[in-house]
C-alpha positions in Angstrom: 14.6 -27.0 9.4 17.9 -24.9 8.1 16.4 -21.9 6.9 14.5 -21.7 9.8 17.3 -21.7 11.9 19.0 -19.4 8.9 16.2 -16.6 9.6 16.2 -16.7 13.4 20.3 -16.5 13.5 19.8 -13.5 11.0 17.0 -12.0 13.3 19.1 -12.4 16.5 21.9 -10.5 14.4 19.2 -7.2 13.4 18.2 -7.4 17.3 21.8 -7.5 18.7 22.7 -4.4 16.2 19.9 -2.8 17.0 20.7 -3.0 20.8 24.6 -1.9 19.8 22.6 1.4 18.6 23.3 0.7 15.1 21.5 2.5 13.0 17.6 0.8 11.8 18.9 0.6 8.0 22.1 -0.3 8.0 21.1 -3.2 11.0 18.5 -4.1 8.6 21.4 -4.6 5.3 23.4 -6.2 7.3 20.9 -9.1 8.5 19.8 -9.4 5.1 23.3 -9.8 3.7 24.3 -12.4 6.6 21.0 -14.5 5.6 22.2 -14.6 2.0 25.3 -16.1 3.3 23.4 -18.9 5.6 21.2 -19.4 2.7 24.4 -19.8 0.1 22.1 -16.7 -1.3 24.6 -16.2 -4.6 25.0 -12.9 -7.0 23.5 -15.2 -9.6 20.8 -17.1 -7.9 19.3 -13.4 -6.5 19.9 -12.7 -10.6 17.7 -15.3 -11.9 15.2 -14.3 -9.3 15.1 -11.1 -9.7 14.6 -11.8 -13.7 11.6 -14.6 -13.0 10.0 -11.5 -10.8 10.0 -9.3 -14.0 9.1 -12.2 -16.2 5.6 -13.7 -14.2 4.4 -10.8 -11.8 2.9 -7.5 -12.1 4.8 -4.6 -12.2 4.0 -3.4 -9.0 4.6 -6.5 -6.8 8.4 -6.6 -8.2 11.4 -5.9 -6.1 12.7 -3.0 -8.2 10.0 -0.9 -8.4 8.8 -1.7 -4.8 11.7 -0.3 -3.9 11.4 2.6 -5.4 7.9 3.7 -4.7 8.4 2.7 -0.4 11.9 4.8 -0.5 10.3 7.7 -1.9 6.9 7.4 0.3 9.0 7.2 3.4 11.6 10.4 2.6 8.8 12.3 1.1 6.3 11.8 4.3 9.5 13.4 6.8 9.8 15.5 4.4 6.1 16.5 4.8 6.8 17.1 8.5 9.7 19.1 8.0 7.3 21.7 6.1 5.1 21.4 8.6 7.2 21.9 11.5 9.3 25.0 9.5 5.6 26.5 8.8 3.8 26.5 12.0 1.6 24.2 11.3 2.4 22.0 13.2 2.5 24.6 16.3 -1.0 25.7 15.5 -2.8 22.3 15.5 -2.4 21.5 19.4 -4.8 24.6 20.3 -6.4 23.5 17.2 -7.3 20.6 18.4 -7.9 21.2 22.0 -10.3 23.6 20.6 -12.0 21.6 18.7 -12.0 18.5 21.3 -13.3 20.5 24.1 -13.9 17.1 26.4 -10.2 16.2 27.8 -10.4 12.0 27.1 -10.9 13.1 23.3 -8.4 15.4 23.2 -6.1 13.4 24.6 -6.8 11.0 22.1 -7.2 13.2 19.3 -3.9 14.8 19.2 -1.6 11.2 18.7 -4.3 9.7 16.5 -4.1 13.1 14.2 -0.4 13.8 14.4 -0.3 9.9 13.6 -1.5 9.9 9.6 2.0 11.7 9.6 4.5 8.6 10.0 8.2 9.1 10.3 10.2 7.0 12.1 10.3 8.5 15.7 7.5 10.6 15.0 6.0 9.7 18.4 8.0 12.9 19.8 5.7 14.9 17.6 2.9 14.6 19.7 4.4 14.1 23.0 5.2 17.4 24.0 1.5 18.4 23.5 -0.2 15.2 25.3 2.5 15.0 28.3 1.7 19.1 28.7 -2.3 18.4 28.2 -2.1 15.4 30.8 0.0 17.0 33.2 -2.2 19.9 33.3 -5.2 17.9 34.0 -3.4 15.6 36.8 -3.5 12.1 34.1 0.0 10.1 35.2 2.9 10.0 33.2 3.0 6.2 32.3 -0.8 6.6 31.6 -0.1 9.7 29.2 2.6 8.0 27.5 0.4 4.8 26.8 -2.3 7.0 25.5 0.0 8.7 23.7 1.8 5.4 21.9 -1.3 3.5 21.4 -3.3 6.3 19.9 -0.7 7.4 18.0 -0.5 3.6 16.1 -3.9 3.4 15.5 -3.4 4.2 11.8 -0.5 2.0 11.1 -2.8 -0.8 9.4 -5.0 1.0 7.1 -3.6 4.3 6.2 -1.2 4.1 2.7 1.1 6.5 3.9 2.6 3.3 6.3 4.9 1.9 3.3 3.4 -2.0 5.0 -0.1 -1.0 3.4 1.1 -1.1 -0.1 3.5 -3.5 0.6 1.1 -5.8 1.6 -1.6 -4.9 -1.1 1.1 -5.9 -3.8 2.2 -9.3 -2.2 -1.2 -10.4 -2.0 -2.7 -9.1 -5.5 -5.8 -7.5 -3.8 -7.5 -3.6 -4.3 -6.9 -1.2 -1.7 -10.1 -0.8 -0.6 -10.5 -4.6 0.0 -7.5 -4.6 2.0 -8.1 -1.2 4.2 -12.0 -1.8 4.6 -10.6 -5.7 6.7 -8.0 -3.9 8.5 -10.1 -1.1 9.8 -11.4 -4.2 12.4 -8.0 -3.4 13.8 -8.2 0.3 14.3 -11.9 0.5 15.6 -10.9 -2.8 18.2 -7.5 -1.0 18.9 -9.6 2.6 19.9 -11.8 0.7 21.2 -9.2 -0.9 23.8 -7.5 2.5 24.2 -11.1 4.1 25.6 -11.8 2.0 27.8 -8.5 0.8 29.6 -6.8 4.0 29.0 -9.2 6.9 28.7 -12.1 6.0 30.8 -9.6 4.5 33.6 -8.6 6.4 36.5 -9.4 9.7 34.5 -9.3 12.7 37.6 -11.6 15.3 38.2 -12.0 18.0 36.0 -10.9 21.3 36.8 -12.2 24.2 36.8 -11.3 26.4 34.1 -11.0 29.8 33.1 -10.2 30.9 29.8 -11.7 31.5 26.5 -11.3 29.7 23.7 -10.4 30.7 20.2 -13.4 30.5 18.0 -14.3 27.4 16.1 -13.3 29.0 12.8 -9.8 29.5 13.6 -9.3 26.3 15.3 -11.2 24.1 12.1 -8.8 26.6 10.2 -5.7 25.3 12.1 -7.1 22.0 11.8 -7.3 21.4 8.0 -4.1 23.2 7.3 -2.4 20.2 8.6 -5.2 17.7 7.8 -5.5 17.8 4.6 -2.0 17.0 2.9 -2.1 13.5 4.0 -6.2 12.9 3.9 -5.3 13.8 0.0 -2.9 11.6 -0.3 -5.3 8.2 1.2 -8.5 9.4 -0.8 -6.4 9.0 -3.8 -5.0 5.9 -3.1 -7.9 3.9 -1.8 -10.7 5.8 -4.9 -8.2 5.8 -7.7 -5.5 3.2 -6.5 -2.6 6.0 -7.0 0.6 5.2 -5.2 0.8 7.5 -2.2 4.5 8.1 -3.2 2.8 9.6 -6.8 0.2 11.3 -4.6 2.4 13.2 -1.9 4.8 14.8 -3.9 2.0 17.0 -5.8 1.0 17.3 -2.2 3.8 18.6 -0.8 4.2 21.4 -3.4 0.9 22.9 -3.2 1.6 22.7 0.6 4.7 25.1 0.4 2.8 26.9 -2.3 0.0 27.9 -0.4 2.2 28.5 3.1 4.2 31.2 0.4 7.8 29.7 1.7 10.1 31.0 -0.6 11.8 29.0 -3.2 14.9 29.8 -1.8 14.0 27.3 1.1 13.0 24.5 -0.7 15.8 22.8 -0.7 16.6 22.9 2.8 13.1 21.6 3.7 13.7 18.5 0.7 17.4 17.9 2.2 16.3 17.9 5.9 13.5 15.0 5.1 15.2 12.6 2.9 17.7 11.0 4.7 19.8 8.0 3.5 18.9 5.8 6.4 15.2 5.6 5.3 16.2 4.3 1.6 18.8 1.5 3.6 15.4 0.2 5.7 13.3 -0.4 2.5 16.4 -2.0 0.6 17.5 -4.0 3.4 13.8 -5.1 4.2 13.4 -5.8 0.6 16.5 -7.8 0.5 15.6 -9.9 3.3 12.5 -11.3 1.0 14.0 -11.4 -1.5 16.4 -13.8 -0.1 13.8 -15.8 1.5 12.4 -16.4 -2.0 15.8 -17.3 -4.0 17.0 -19.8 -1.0 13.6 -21.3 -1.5 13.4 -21.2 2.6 9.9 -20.2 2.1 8.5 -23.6 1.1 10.8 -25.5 3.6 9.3 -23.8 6.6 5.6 -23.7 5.3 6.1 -27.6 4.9 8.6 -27.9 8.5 5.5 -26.3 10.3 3.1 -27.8 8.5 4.5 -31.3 9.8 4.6 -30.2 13.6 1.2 -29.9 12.9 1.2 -26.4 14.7 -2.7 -25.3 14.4 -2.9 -22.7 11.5 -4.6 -20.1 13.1 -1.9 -19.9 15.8 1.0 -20.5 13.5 -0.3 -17.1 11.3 -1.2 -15.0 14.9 2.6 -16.1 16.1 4.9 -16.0 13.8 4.3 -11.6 12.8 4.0 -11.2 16.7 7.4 -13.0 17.5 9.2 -11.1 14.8 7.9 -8.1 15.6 8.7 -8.0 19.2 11.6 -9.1 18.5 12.7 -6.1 15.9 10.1 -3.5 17.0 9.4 -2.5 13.5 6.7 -2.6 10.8 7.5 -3.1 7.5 10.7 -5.4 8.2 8.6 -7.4 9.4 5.9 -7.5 7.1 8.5 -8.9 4.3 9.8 -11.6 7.0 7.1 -12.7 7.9 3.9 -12.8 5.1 6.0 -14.2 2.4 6.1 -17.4 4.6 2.3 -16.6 6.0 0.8 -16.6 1.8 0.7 -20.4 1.7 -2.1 -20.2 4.6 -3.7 -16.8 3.5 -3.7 -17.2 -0.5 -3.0 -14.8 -3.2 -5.9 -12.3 -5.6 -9.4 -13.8 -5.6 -8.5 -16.7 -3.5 -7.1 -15.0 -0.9 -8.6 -15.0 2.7 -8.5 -11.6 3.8 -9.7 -12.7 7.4 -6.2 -14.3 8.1 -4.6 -11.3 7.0 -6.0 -9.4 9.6 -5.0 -12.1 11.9 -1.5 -11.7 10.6 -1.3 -8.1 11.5 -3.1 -8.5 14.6 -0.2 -10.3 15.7 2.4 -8.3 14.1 0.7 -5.1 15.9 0.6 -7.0 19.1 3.6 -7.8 19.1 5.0 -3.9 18.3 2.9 -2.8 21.0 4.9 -4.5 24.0 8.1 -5.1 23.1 10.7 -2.6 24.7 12.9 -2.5 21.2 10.0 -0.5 19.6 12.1 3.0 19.5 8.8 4.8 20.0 8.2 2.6 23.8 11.9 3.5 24.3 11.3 6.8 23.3 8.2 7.6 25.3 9.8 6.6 28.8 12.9 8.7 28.4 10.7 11.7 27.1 7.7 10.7 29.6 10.5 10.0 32.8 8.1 7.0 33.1 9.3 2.9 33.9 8.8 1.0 30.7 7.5 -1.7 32.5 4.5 0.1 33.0 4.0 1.5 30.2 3.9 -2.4 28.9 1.7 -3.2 31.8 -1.0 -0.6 30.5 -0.8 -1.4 26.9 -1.6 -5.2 27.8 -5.3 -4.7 28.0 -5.7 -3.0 24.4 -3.3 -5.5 22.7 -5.9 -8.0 23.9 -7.9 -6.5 22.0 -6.2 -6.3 18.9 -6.0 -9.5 19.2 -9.6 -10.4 19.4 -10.0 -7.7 16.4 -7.8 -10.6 14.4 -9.6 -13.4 15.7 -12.8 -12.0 14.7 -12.2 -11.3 11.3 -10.4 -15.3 10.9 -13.8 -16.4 11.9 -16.2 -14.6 10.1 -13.5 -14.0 7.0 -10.9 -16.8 7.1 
């Protein structure tokens, strides 16, 4: 019963620092460091685990070089925007797109689901500019547009490597890429699903009449791939050959500024602008909090505590990602929370149970989807003028089915 108590004292600290506007990775250090002390966590103890992680697992499911590989993912993707943004590219895909999408529901959609294979933290404001401007134009709310714009924009965050949770999970669980992207898709197409018809087909006004010409389809496809292809590189490599996206986007990135002839000069203002120490204090303080978990052996104390309030499995895996991630509003923190505890149920390599996975991040994506600490909610009802409440309200409907997408995949998988 202690370390269960332990973790939610430690996650009550991350959520008060995060509502005293304390920076993500520092909150994240410091709740990681004040579980090691309710854990009685020492130097040593962390020492001998870290050694018996070297000593019996992989390479790649070891703290150390996790660490490495999600730090440089994460700098090198905002570093990836940064290019884009200091190019144009990014300017050019909105008439790109709306060229391209010439119905409004799909344009709507397409532009946060696009802009979306490009996660940085806060990246929501990347697209919002274009959908509020696209929905005000063709009379959509503002609640509505943010909604569309949130939702749409997340649709990727469970199967596409460039979310650091994706790997992350892939090495906890000992299981290819492929095996673990082609079970989460459920989640995306349920998610999209959701979105079309409570957000998209809802309440959508009249159309009106237009006119304008458009640019022709070359030049919008043109504006298109420019920004497409960086990141679609960067996924085909990791789910065909298993490359680490953080091996894949740095070749990425340098062809990028290659072909968009920036001089040399301003390299290092783009590669400075992206990587930002924050980022590397998430992954280590994420990583930390696991790791703790593991050397104060609270891990099999709470499976077995659970276990004896006889809580019904199914429920127990759905919960337990939802509560902590509406209670911290991020991904990947919670990932290493909660799925170290969650691998007794699931199982590990070949007799894993990929269904309750998907249940597992069902409930984790639920969770991020209506909880007001999410920075991208908070961000999208500043930047939208729009009450959060309703912006919850309309984001209810497609959780539900997010949900059902995880409950699915238990049944016919788990």
């Amino acid at each position: 019963m202690y370390p269960l108590i332990a973790m939610a004292l430690a996650l009550a600290l991350l959520l008060a620092l995060l509502r005293l506007k304390v920076k993500l990775g520092r909150a994240m250090v410091i709740s990681a460091l004040a579980l090691a002390v309710l854990l009685r966590v020492t130097p040593a103890l962390l020492w001998q685990t870290l050694a018996a992680e070297w000593r019996d697992r992989p390479l790649t499911q070891t703290t150390g070089y996790l660490f490495l590989t999600l730090t440089a993912l994460v700098c090198l993707v905002n570093v990836l925007g940064v290019a884009m943004r200091q190019t144009g590219v990014s300017a050019r895909l909105v008439p790109a797109l709306q060229g391209l999408f010439r119905s409004r529901r799909l344009a709507l959609a397409a532009i946060p689901m696009l802009m979306g294979m490009l996660p940085t933290p806060g990246g929501i404001m990347l697209s919002a500019p274009m959908v509020r401007d696209l929905a005000d134009h063709i009379g959509v709310n503002r609640p509505r547009a943010a909604a569309i714009n949130l939702l749409f924009r997340h649709q990727w965050e469970t199967v596409w490597p460039l979310f650091p949770s994706v790997p992350l999970i892939q090495s906890m669980f000992g299981i290819s890429a492929l095996t673990l992207i082609s079970h989460n898709l459920a989640i995306t197409l349920f998610g999209t699903l959701g979105g079309v018809l409570f957000l998209l087909l809802a309440a959508m006004p009249p159309k009106k009449p237009e006119h304008r010409s458009h640019p022709p389809l070359a030049q919008n496809l043109r504006g298109f791939l420019h920004a497409l292809w960086p990141i679609a590189l960067v996924a085909v490599l990791y789910a065909s050959f298993n490359l680490p996206p953080a091996a894949g986007i740095l070749p990425a990135i340098i062809v990028f500024l290659l072909l968009h002839k920036m001089p040399l000069a301003r390299w290092p203002a783009v590669f400075k602008a992206g990587l930002q120490p924050d980022f590397a204090l998430l992954v280590f303080g994420a990583l930390f909090f696991k790791l703790n978990l593991e050397a104060g052996r609270a891990i099999p104390v709470v499976v077995q505590f659970l276990s004896a309030m006889h809580v019904p499995k199914h429920l127990l895996i759905f919960l337990l990602p939802f509560l902590v991630g509406f209670l911290t509003g991020v991904t990947m923190p919670s990932v290493a929370i909660t799925f170290p505890f969650l691998m007794h149920f699931i199982g590990t390599g070949a007799e894993m149970k990929v269904g309750l996975e998907v249940l597992a991040f069902s409930g984790l994506i639920c969770g991020l989807m209506l909880t007001p600490v999410h920075l991208c909610i908070a961000l999208s009802a500043s930047y939208f003028e729009a009450p959060l409440g309703k912006i919850v309200l309309k984001l209810l409907a497609p959780a539900a089915c997010v949900a059902a997408a995880g409950a699915t995949m238990a049944a016919l998988f788990g």
